[in-house]
C-alpha positions in Angstrom: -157.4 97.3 90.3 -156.3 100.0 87.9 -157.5 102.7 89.6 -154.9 102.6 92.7 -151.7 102.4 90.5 -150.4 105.6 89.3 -147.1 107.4 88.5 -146.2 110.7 89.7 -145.0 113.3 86.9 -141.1 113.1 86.5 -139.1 114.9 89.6 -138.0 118.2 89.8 -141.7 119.4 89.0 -142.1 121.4 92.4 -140.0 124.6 93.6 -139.5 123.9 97.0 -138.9 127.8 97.5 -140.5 131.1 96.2 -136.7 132.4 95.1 -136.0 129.1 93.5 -134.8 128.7 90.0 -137.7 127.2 88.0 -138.1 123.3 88.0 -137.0 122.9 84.1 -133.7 124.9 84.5 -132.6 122.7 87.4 -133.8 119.9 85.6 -131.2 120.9 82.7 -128.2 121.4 84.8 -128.9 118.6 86.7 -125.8 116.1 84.7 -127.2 112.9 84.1 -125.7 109.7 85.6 -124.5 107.9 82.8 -121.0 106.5 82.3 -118.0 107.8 80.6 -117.8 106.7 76.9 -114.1 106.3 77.5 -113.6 104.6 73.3 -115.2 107.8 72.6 -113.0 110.1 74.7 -110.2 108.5 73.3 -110.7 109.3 70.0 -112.0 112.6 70.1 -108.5 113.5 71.9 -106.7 111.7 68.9 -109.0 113.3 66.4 -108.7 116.8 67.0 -105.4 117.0 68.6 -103.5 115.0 65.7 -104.6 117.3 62.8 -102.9 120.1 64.7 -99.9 118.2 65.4 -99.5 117.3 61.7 -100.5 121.3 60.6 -97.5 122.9 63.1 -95.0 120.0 61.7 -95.6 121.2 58.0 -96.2 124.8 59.0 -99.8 125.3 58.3 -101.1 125.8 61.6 -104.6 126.7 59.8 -104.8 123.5 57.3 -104.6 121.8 61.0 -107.5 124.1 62.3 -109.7 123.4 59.6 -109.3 119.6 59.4 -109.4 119.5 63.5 -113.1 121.3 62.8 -114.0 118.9 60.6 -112.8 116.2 63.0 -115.5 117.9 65.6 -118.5 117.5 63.8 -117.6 113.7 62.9 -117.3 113.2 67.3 -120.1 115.3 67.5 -122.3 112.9 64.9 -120.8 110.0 65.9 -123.8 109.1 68.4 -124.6 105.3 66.6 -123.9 101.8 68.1 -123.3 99.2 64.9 -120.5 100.2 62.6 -123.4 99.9 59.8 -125.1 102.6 61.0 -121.8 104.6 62.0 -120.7 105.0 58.7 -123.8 106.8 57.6 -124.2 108.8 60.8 -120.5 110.4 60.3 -120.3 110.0 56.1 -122.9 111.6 55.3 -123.4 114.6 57.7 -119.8 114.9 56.2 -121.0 115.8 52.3 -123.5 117.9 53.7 -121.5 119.8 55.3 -118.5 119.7 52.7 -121.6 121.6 50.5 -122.3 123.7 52.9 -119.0 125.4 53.5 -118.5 125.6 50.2 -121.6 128.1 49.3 -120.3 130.1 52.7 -117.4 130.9 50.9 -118.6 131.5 47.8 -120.9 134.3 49.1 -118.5 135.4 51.3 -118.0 139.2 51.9 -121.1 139.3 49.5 -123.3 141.2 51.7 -127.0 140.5 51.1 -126.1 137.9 48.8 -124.7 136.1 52.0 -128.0 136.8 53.7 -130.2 135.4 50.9 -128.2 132.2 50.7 -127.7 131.4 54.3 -131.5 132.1 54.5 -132.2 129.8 51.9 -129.7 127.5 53.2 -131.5 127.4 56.7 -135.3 126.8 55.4 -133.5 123.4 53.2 -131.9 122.7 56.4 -134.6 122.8 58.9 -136.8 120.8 56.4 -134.6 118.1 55.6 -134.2 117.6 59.5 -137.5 115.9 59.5 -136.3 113.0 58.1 -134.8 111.4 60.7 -131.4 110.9 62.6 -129.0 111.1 60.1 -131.1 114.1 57.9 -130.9 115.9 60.9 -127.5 116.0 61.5 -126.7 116.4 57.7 -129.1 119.5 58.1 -127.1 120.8 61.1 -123.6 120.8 59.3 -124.6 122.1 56.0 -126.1 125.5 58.3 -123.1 125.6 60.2 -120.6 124.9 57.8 -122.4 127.7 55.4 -122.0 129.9 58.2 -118.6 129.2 59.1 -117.9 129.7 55.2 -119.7 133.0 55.0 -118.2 135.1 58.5 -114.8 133.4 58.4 -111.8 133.9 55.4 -110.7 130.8 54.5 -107.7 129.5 52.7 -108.5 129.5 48.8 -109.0 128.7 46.3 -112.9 127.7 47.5 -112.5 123.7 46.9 -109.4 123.9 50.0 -111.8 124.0 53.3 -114.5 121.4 52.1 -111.4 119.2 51.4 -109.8 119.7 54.8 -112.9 119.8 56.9 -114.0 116.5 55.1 -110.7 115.0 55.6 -111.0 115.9 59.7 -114.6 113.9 59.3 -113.5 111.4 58.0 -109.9 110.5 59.8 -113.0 110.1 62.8 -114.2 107.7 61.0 -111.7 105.8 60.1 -110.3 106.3 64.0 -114.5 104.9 64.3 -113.8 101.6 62.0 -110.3 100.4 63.6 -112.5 98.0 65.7 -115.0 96.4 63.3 -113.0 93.5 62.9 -112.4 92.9 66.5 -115.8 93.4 67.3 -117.5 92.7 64.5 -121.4 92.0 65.1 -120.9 92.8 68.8 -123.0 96.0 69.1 -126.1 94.5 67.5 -125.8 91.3 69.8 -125.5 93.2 72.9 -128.6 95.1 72.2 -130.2 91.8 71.7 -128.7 90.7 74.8 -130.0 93.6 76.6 -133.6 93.0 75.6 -133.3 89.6 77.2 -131.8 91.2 80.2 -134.4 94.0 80.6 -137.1 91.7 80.3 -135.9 89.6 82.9 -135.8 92.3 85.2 -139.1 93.0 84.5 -140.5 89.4 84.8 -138.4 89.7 88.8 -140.4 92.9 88.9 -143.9 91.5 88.1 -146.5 91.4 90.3 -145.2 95.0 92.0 -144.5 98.7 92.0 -141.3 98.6 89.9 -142.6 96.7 87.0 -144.1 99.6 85.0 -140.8 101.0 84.7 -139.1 98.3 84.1 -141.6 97.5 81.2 -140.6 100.8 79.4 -137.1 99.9 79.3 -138.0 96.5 77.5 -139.9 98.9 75.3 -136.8 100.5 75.2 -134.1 97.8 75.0 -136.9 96.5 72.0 -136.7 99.7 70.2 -133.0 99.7 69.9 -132.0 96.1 69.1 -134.9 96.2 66.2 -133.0 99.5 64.7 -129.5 98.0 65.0 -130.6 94.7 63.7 -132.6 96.1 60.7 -132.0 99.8 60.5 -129.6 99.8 57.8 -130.7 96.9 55.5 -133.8 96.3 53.5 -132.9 92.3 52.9 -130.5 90.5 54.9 -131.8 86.8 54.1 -128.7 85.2 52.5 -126.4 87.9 52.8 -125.3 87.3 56.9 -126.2 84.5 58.7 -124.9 86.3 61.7 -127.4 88.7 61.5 -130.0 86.6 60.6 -129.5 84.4 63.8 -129.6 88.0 65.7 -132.8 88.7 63.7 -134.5 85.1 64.9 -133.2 85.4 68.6 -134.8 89.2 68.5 -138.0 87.4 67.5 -138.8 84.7 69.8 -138.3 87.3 72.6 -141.8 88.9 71.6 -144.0 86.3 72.5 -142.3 86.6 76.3 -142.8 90.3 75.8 -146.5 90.0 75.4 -147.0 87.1 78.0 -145.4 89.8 81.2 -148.4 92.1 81.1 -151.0 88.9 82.2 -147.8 87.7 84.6 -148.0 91.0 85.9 -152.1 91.6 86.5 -152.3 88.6 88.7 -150.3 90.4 91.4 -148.0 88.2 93.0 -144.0 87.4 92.4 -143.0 84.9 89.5 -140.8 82.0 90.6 -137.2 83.3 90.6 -136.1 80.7 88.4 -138.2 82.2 85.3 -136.1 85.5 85.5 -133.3 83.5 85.9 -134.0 81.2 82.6 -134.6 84.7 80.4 -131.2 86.2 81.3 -129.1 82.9 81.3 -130.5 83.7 77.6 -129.4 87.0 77.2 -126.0 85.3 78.5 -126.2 82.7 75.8 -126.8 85.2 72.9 -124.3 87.8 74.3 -121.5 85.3 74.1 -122.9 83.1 71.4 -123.6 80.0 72.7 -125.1 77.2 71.3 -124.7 74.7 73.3 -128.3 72.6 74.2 -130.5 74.7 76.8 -131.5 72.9 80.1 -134.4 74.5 81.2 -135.8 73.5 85.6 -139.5 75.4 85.7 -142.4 75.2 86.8 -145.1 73.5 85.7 -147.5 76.2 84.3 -150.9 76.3 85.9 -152.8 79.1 84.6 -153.2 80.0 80.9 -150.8 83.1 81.6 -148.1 80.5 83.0 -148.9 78.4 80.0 -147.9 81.0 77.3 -144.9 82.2 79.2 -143.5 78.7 79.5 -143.9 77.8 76.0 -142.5 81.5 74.6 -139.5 80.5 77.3 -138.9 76.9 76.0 -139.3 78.1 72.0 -137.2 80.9 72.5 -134.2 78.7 74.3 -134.8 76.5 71.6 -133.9 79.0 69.0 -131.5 81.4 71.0 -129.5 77.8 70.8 -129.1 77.0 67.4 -126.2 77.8 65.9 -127.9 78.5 62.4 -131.6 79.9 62.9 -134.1 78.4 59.9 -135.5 81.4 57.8 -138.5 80.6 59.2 -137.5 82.3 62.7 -137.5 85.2 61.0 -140.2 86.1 59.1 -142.5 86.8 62.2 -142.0 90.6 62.8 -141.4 92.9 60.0 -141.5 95.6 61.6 -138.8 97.9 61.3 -137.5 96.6 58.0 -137.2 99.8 55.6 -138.1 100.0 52.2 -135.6 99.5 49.0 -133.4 102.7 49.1 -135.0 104.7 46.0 -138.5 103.5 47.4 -137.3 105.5 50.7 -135.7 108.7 49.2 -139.1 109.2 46.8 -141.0 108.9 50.5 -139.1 111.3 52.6 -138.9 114.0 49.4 -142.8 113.6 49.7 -143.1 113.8 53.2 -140.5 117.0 53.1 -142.4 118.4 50.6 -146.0 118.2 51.7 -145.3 117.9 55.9 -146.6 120.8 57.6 -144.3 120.5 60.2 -141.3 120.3 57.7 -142.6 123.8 56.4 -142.9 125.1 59.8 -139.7 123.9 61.4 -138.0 125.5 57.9 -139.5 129.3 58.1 -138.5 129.4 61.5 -135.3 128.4 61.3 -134.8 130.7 58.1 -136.7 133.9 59.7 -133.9 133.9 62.4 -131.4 133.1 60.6 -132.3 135.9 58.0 -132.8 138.7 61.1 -129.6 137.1 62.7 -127.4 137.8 59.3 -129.4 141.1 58.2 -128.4 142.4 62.0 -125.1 141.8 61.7 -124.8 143.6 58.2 -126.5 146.2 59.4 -124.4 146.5 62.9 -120.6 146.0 63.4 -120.1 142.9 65.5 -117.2 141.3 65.8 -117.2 137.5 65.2 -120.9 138.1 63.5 -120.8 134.3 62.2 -121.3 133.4 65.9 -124.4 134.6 65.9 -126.0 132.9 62.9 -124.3 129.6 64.9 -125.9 130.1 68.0 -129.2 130.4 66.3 -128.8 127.1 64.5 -127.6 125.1 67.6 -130.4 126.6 69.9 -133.5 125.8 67.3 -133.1 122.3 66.8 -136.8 121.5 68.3 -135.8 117.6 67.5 -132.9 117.9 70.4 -134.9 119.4 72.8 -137.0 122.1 74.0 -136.2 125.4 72.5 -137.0 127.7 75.3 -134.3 125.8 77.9 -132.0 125.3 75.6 -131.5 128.9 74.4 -131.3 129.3 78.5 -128.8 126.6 79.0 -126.6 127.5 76.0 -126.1 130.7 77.5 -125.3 129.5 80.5 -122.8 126.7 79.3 -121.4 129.4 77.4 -120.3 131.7 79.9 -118.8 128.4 81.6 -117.2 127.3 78.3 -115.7 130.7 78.1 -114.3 130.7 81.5 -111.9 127.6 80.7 -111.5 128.8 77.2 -110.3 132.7 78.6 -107.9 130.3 81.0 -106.4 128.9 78.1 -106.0 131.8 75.7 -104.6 133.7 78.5 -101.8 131.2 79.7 -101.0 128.7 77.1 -98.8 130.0 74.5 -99.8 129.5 71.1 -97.8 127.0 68.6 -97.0 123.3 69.9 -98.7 123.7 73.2 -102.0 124.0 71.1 -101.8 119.9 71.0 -101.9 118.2 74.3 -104.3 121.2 75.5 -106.4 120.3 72.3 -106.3 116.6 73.3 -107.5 117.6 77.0 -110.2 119.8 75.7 -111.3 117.4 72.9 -111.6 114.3 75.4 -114.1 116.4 77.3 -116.7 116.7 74.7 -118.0 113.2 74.6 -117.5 112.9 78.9 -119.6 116.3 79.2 -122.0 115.9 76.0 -123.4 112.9 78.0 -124.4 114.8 80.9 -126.8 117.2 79.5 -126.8 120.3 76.6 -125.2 122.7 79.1 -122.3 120.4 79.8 -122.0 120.0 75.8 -122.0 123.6 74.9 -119.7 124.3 78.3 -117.0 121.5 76.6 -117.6 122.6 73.0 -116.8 126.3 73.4 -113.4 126.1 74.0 -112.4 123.8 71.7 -114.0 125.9 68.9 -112.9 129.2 70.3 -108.8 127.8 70.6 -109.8 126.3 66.7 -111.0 130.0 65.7 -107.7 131.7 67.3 -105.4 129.6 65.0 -107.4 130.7 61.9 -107.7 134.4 63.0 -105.0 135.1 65.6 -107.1 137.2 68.5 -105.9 135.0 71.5 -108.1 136.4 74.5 -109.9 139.2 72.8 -112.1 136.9 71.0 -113.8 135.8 74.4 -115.7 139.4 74.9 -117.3 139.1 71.2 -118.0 135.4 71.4 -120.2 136.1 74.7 -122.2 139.0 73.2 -122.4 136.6 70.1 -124.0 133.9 71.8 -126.4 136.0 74.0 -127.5 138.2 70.8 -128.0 134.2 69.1 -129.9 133.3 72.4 -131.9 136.4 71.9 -133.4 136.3 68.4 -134.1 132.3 69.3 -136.0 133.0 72.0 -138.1 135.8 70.8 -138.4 135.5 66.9 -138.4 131.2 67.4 -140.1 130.5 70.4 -142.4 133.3 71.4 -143.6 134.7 68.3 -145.0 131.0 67.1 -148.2 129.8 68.7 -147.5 126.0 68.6 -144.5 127.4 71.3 -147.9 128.4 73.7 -150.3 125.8 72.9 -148.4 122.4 71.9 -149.7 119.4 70.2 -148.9 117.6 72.7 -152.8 116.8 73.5 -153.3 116.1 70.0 -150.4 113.2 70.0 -152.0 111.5 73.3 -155.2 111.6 71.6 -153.6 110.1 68.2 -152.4 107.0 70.8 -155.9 106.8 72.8 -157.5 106.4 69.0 -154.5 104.0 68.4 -154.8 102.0 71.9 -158.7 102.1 70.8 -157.6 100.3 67.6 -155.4 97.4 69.0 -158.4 96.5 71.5 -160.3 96.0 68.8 -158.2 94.6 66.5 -157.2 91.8 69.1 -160.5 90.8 70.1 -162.7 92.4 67.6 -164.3 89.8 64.8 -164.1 86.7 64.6 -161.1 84.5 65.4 -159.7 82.8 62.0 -160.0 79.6 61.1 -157.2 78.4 59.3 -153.9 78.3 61.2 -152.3 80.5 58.7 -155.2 82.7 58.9 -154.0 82.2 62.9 -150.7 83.1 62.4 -151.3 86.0 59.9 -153.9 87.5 62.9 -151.0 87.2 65.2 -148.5 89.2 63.0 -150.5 91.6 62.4 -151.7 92.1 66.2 -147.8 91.7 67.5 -146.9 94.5 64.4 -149.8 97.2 65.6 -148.3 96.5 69.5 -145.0 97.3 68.5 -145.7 100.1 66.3 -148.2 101.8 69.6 -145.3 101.1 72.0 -143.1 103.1 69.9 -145.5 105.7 69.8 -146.1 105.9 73.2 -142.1 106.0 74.0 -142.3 108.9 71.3 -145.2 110.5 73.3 -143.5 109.9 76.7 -140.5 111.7 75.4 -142.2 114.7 74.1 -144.1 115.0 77.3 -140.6 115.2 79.1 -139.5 117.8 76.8 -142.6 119.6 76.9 -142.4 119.4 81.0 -138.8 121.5 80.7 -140.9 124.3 78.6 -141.6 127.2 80.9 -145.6 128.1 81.7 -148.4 127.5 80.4 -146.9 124.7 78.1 -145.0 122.7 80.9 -148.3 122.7 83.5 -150.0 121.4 80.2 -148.0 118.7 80.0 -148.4 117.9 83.8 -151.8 117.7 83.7 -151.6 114.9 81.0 -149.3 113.6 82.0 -150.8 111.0 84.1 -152.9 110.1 81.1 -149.9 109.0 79.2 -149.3 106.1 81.7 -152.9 104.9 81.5 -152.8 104.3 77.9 -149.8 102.1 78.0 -151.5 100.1 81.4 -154.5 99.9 78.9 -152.2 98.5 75.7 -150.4 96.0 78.9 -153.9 95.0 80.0 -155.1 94.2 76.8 -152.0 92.1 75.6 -152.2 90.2 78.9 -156.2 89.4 77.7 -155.1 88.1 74.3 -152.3 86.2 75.8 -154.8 84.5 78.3 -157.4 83.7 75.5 -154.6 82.0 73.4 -154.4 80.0 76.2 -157.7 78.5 76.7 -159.4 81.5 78.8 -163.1 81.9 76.6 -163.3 84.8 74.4 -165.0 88.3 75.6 -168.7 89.1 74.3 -168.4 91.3 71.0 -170.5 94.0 73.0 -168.0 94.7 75.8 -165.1 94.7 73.0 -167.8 97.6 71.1 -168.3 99.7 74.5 -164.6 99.4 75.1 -163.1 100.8 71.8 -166.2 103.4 71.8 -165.3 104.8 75.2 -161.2 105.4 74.3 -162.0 107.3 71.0 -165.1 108.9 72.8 -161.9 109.7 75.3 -159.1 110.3 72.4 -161.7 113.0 70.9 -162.6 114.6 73.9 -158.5 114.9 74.6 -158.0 116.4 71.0 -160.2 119.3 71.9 -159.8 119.9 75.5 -157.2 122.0 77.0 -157.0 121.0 80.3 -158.3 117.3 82.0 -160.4 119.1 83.8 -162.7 120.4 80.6 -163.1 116.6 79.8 -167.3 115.3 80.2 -167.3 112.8 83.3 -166.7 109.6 82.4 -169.8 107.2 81.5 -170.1 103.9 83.8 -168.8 100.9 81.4 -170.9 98.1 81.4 -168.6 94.8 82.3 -168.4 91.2 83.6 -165.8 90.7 86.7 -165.5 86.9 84.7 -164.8 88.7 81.6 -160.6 88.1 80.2 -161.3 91.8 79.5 -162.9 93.4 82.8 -158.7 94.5 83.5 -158.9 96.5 80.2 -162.3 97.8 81.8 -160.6 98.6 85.1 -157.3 100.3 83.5 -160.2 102.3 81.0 -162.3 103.5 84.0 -159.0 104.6 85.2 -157.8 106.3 82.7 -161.0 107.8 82.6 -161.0 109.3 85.9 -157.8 110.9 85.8 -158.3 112.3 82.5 -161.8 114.2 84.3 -160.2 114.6 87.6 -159.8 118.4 88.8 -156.5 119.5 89.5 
């Protein structure tokens, strides 16, 4: 049963023509259908055109400029849904880059002083990006600003730009905050909601073709609603009961989670009115109902039925009270970060001893070291650009590097085309403002639809910004082109091609890190023997629904890198192909194998301790022989698993066969 159901690798993988551009440029300037963020168009044309406004009324046209570019990294950051977790992504990227400007202009004009501090600058930079989300944009500004601070002459005395460009962040965040108390909680509870809803499109999917899919967006919809609800504080018992009733509704949705995959295995359509129940809940908890649940299903027959109607009636019961018990809770930890120091003393040791935090840092310092060392040593107009282009382009944790050097260039030369329109026709002074608005509004429409779109939307705005500081209307467009193509340059060459982990990724060492991991949670869910205490019960079944979380976040990490990696150009994208298919069998295995422990909850008899043994040996025997193979191809044949078609676990067997074969299969 596992062997027939495959995925194909994402579209766009073929060139349907010899003289075709390649499959991973058209798959970048392909705009993604997503809708416009219209709250966040609006105040990106407040943010950036207001500034102005104010800095032509009090004749400082260049205070205006500066605040209006600090006002641009606070739209460009602000990428978070709860206000919480706004604050952070905008304030703090905001110091960081107050810093950063600040050691630009003290080295600037300084020669190779200004070389040895933006290079030391950029290796701090690229390792604190590491961290996460919010280091990694803090890393961005404080390169960029430093930059910025070292190529361009500022007002003084030195304290005058950080002030103004942190004054332009935050006036976006304050724009940001003017509807926290209208809304409130509301982005946390529709992420909650939209867990419910995904899921009940998967349930109406069970049974058929669509359901894998829709099971990744639960994943998904899961993912986000757990870093909402607890991404941003360490204890919340006492402290908001609003968030605490978000946290229990969050909760009880798990035990549905884990009952779809044994829905799904039997083949055939649910009853519509289960799909039904689980979004009238996301209903209830989007608009905060509580009023009591009346719930018309079926009587449950088998023992997957069983566990799905009582995870349905437990979770209407909770999703309905208007004050969740602490008890609801405390089921899933996972997700809930440390105290603050405990976390700051953790990622300083993971910066300091990562080797991947190393690596990222010397090759974002080695280019930006050649990029300022050429410009010192060759007269080019606007040299900062070049240093800029460099830091936008290797940000490996935004995308592939090798495409997006390509599609920079490219939504350069479009950016410049609008931005030559404007410096040609609109006269400087008062005009600067509405076409500011215009331009400003774009960035948040266009940065939705893809990198090249972003840089195409960002350009102008930064090159009309750069005009009112330095006053060289259209002959700034010329330099700022051979700028961005010299930045492309030194990317691609010195940051891509000269590193081996560019030629031979780990991405076969990450699926191989989830087969081990997949390998584990078999065993861990069947492995041993069952407790016998019910809190020994209960503390088995954290732990199991804890490890299925944490591997269906890795395998949404994985799936993600293999997209990037598929956008890379030869031999690293045809890698990623050919494993690819292996990435969906692992996450049918982790599906099949909750569906087994859902079943045996539920009165189906427990497997034989020797088919759980060959199981788990089989997927590490598999994980290792991924680690160290460079194709699927190179991979021994797969061993015949011994198995019982009576067994709760002969799916897992199936979907481990399966995954087996493709993994050996010749291309």
């Amino acid at each position: 049963m596992g062997t027939e159901r495959t995925e194909d690798i994402p579209s766009g993988r073929a060139r349907p023509h010899p003289l075709a551009p390649p499959a991973w440029l058209l798959s970048g300037l392909r705009p993604e259908s997503v809708p416009v963020p219209w709250a966040a168009v609006a105040r990106a044309g407040i943010a950036l055109s207001v500034p102005l406004a104010v800095g032509f009324a009090v004749d400082e046209p260049e205070y205006g400029a500066l605040v209006s570019m600090g006002a641009l990294s606070g739209v460009i950051g602000d990428t978070a849904d709860a206000y919480r977790m706004r604050i952070l992504n905008i304030a703090v990227p905001q110091l960081f880059g107050a810093l950063g400007v600040a050691l630009g202009t003290l080295v600037f004009g300084r020669g190779w002083l200004a070389v040895g501090v933006l290079t030391l600058i950029a290796l701090v930079s690229g390792m604190i990006s590491s961290i996460g989300t919010v280091a990694s944009v803090s890393g961005l500004l404080l390169l960029l600003n430093a930059v910025v601070g070292a190529g361009l002459p500022l007002p003084q005395p030195w304290w005058t730009a950080p002030l103004l460009l942190s004054a332009g962040g935050l006036f976006v965040l304050a724009l940001t905050l003017l509807g926290w108390p209208l809304r409130g909680r509301q982005p946390e509870r529709t992420a909650v909601a939209a867990t419910y809803l995904a899921l009940a499109d998967a349930l109406e999917a069970a049974g058929g073709p669509d359901y894998d899919a829709r099971r990744r967006q639960v994943t998904q919809a899961l993912n986000q609603a757990y870093d909402l609800v607890l991404g941003r504080r360490a204890r919340v018992h006492g402290r908001s009961p609003s968030l605490v009733r978000l946290l229990a509704q969050l909760n009880v949705v798990i035990p549905l989670v884990e009952a779809a995959p044994a829905l799904h295995l039997r083949g055939r359509p649910l009853p519509p009115a289960v799909p039904a129940a689980v979004r009238d809940l996301g209903r209830a908890v989007q608009e905060g109902r509580t009023e009591a649940p009346v719930l018309d299903l079926p009587a449950p027959r088998t023992p997957a039925e069983r566990a799905l109607d009582a995870a349905l009636r437990h979770a209407a019961t909770v999703v309905h009270l208007p004050g969740p018990t602490l008890r609801s809770v405390d089921d899933d930890r996972l997700g809930r970060p440390a105290a603050l120091p405990v976390r700051a003393r953790r990622a300083a040791r993971d910066v300091m001893l990562s080797e991947a935090s190393w690596r990222y840092g010397l090759r974002l310092a080695l280019c930006i070291g050649l990029a300022q060392s050429l410009v010192s040593l060759v007269p080019v107009e606007r040299s900062y650009w070049v240093a800029l282009t460099v830091t936008f382009v290797l940000k490996p944790d935004f995308g592939s590097v090798f495409s997006r050097a390509v599609l920079r260039a490219l939504g350069t030369v479009g950016g410049l085309v609008v931005a030559a329109a404007v410096l040609a026709e609109v006269p400087r002074g008062w005009w600067d403002v509405p076409v500011m608005a215009v331009l400003a509004a774009l960035i948040p429409a266009f940065s939705a639809k893809g990198y090249a779109f972003q840089t195409a939307a960002i350009t102008p705005v930064i090159l009309l910004l750069s005009d009112l500081l330095n006053h060289q209307g259209f002959d700034l467009i010329r330099p700022r082109l051979l700028d961005s193509l010299i930045g492309c340059t030194i990317t691609l060459v010195f940051g891509y091609c000269l590193w081996p982990e560019s030629w031979r990724t780990r991405i076969g060492d990450r699926l191989a890190d989830t087969v081990d991991d997949a390998a584990g949670y078999v065993e861990r869910a069947f492995g041993g023997p069952p407790p016998e205490t019910t809190a020994g019960l209960q503390a088995a079944r954290t732990v199991r629904l804890q490890a299925r979380r944490r591997l269906y976040r890795d395998l949404s990490s994985v799936r993600s890198e293999f997209q990037r990696a598929l956008t890379e150009p030869p031999p690293t994208g045809a890698r990623a192909a050919a494993w690819w298919p292996l990435v969906v069998a692992v996450e049918r295995i982790v599906d099949a194998t909750t569906a087994a422990r859902v079943r045996v909850n539920h009165g189906a008899p427990e497997p034989r301790s020797a088919e759980v043994t060959a199981l788990t040996a089989d997927l590490r025997a598999l994980a290792e022989g991924v680690r160290t193979a460079r194709t699927p191809a190179q991979l021994r044949p797969p061993a015949e698993l011994p198995g019982d078609e009576a067994s709760v676990l002969e799916p897992v067997r199936q979907e481990v066969a399966a995954a087996r074969g493709i993994a050996s299969a010749e291309p």
